[in-house]
N, C-alpha and C positions, 0 to 999 in steps of 0.2 A: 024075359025071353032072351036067349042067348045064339050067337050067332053061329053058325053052322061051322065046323070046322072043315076047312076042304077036304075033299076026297083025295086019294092017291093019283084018281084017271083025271083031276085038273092038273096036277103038274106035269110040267114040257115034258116031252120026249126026252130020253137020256140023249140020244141022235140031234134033237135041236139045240140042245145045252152045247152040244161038244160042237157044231156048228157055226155058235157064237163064239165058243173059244178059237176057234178058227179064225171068227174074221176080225176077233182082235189082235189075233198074232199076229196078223197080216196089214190092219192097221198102223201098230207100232213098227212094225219091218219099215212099210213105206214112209212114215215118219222121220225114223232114223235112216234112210235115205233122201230124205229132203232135208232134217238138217244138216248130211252131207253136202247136200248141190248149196246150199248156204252157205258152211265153212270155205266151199271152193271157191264162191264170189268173195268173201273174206278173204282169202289169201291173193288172190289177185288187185284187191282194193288197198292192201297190207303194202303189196311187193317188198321191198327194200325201205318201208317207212321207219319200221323198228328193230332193234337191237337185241340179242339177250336173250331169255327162254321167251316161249309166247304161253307159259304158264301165269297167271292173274291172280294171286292169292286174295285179293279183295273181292276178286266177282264169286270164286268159289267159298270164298266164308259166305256168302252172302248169299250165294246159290244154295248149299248142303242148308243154311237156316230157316229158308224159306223151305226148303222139302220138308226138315222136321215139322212146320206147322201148319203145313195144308196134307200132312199124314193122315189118315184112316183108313181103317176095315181089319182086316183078317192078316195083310202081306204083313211078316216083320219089317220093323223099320231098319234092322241088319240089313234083310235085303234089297230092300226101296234104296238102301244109301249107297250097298257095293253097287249096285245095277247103275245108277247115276256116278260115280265116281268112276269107273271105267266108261261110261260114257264121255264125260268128263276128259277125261287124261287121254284118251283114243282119240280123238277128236283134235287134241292142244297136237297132239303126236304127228297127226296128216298137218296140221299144220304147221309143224315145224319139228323134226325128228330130234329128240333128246333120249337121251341114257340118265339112269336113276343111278347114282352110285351109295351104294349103303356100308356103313360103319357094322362089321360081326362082332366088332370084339367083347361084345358082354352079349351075346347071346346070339344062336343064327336065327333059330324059329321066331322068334317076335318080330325081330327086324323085317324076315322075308313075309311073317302076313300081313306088317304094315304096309311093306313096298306094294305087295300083290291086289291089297282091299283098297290102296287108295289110287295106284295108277297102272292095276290090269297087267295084263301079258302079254298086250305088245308093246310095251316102252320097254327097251333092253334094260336087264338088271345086271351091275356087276359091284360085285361083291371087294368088300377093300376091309383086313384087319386095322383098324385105329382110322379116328377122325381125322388125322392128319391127311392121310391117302387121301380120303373124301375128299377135302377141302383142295388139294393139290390137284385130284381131277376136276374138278368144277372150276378153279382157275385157269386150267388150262385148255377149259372146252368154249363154248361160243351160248351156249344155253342149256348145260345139263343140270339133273336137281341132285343136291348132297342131300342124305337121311343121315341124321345123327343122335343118339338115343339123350334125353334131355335131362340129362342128370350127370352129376361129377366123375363117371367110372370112367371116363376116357380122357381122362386130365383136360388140361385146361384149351382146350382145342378151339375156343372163341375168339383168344389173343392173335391167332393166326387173319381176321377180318377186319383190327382195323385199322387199315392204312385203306387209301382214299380207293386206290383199283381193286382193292380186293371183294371175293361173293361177302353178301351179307346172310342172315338168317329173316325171313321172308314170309315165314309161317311154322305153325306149331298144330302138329299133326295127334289126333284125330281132331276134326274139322269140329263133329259133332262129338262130346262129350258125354258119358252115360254108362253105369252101373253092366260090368259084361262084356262092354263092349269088345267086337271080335277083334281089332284092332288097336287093344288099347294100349300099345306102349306111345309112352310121350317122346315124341320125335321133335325134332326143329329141321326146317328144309332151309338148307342154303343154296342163294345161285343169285343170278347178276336178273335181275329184271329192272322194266320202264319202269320210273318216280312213280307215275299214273296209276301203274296197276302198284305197288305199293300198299299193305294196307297199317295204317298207324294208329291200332288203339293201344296196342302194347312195343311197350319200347325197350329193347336188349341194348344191355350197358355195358362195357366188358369196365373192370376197376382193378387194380392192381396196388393193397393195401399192406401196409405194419404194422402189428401189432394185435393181430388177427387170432383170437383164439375161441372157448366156447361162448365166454359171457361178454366176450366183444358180438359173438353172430348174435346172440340172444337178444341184449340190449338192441343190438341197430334194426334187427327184424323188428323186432315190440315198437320199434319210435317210427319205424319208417310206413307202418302199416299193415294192417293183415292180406292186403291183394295184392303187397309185393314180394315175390319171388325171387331167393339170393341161391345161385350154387355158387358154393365155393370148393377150391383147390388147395391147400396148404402146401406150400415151396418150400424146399432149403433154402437157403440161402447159400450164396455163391462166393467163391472168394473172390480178391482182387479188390482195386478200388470201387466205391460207389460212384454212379457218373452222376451230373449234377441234375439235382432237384429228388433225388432217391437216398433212403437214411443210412445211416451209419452204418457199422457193422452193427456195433450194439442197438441198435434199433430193431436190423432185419432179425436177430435172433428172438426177438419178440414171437415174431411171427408172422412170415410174408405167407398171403396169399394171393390167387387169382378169382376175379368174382363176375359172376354171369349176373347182372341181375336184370329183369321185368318188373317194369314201369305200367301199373296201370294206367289209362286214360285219364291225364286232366295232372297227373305229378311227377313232377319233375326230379330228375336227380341233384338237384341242389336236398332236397331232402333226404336223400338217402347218406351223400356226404357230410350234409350235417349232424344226423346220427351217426354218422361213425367216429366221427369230431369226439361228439360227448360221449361216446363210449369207448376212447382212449387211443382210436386206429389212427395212423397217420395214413392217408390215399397218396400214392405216389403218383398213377396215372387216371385217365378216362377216356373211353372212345366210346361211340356211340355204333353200332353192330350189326344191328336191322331193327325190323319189328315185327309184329304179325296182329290175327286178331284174337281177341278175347276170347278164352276158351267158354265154348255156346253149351251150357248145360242143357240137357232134354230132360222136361217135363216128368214127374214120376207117370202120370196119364200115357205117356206118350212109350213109354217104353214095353 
């Protein structure tokens, strides 16, 4: 015996469906006005406690992963994650007004959907050709965020962070990671934030090497490990004397570069300079740059 399929006349009313859509839009309204009255006792408890963006790249890596895993039903997770990320960035916004300055020079459209999908339309956007402008407004502002496309096309624009006051690199945008995604150019956001909010699984190394060519990258990628990530830059070399602790003439003609590299959790750059040891580079310099977190793959399930 088999059990009766319902009839048309048990389902709700179109009228009562549309009802309910009602008072959950009006649910989430009020919501997102309570946790306004909340950010404002924030900011009142804040006053003049902290310095720097009141952007948190630890709370929101950590926020956007928990959304990927308490996901379900029907919403894409494209839009579960823009609708939380402008909530997100609106919110850091009333609490402390910042400008987004973004890098065009390899591209305007990618740039502007990353600005848009991850910190909405009302953080000012202002647009700067080359990292360098980036990095120059973000030094010279109190809490704004640089975008910078995360790859070599805009020269070596890392060397510019590190010395002790300078922004650092903070996090590595999209938050969430996945096949499609509407916002997928790799960014890195620079800007001056608390130690606290900080977040330190991946650690950006600027390096400044001799002797640097393909089976130099080859070799030190292959020793140094597969979850470590090197951009490099290839320099001329400059005339004039060498100053000291930097090679020769005949050295630089080897081949000077400039190197970005990401430090998984738990390895240190003593191994990355030691592979470049045994693969022939001399390291002239190192600074240490920012960090951010670990780029969060989503689930094939999940997409």
């Amino acid at each position: 015996m088999t059990d009766a399929k319902p009839s048309h006349s048990d389902a709700p009313p179109l009228a009562e469906l549309r009802r309910e859509i009602d008072r959950i839009d009006e649910e989430m309204h009020a919501l997102l006005m309570e946790r306004g009255k909340i950010i404002d006792r924030l900011i009142r408890v804040k006053q003049t406690q902290e310095t720097g963006s009141a952007f948190r790249p630890a709370r929101e890596a950590d926020m956007m992963r928990r959304l990927v895993d308490r996901h379900r039903g029907i919403l894409p997770l494209d839009t579960a994650e823009s609708i939380w990320r402008v909530i997100i960035a609106t919110f850091t916004f009333v609490q402390a007004p910042f400008s987004v300055h973004a890098d065009l020079s390899s591209g305007d459209a990618l740039m502007r959907d990353s600005a848009r999908f991850h910190f909405g339309f009302t953080v000012p956007f202002v647009a700067h050709m080359g990292a360098a402008a980036v990095i120059a407004a973000v030094s010279q502002s109190k809490g704004d965020l640089g975008l910078v496309p995360a790859f070599a096309a805009a020269g070596a624009w890392w060397s510019a962070l590190e010395t002790e006051t300078a922004p650092k690199i903070i996090a590595r945008l999209p938050f969430v990671d996945r096949d499609d995604h509407p916002a997928a150019l790799p960014v890195f956001v620079v800007s001056r934030v608390a130690p606290d909010a900080m977040v330190t699984e991946v650690a950006t190394w600027s390096l400044r090497v001799a002797g640097w060519n393909a089976a130099t990258a080859q070799k030190t990628v292959s020793s140094a490990g597969a979850l470590t990530e090197v951009i490099a830059v290839v320099q001329e070399p400059s005339g004039g004397e060498p100053a000291r602790g930097e090679p020769t003439r005949g050295e630089a003609t080897r081949g000077e570069a400039a190197l970005l590299v990401s430090l998984p959790q738990g390895m240190r750059i003593a191994s990355v300079t030691d592979a470049l040891a045994q693969a022939g580079a001399t390291l002239i310099s190192s600074a240490l740059v920012g960090s951010h977190a670990t780029r969060y793959r989503v689930p094939a399930s999940k997409t």
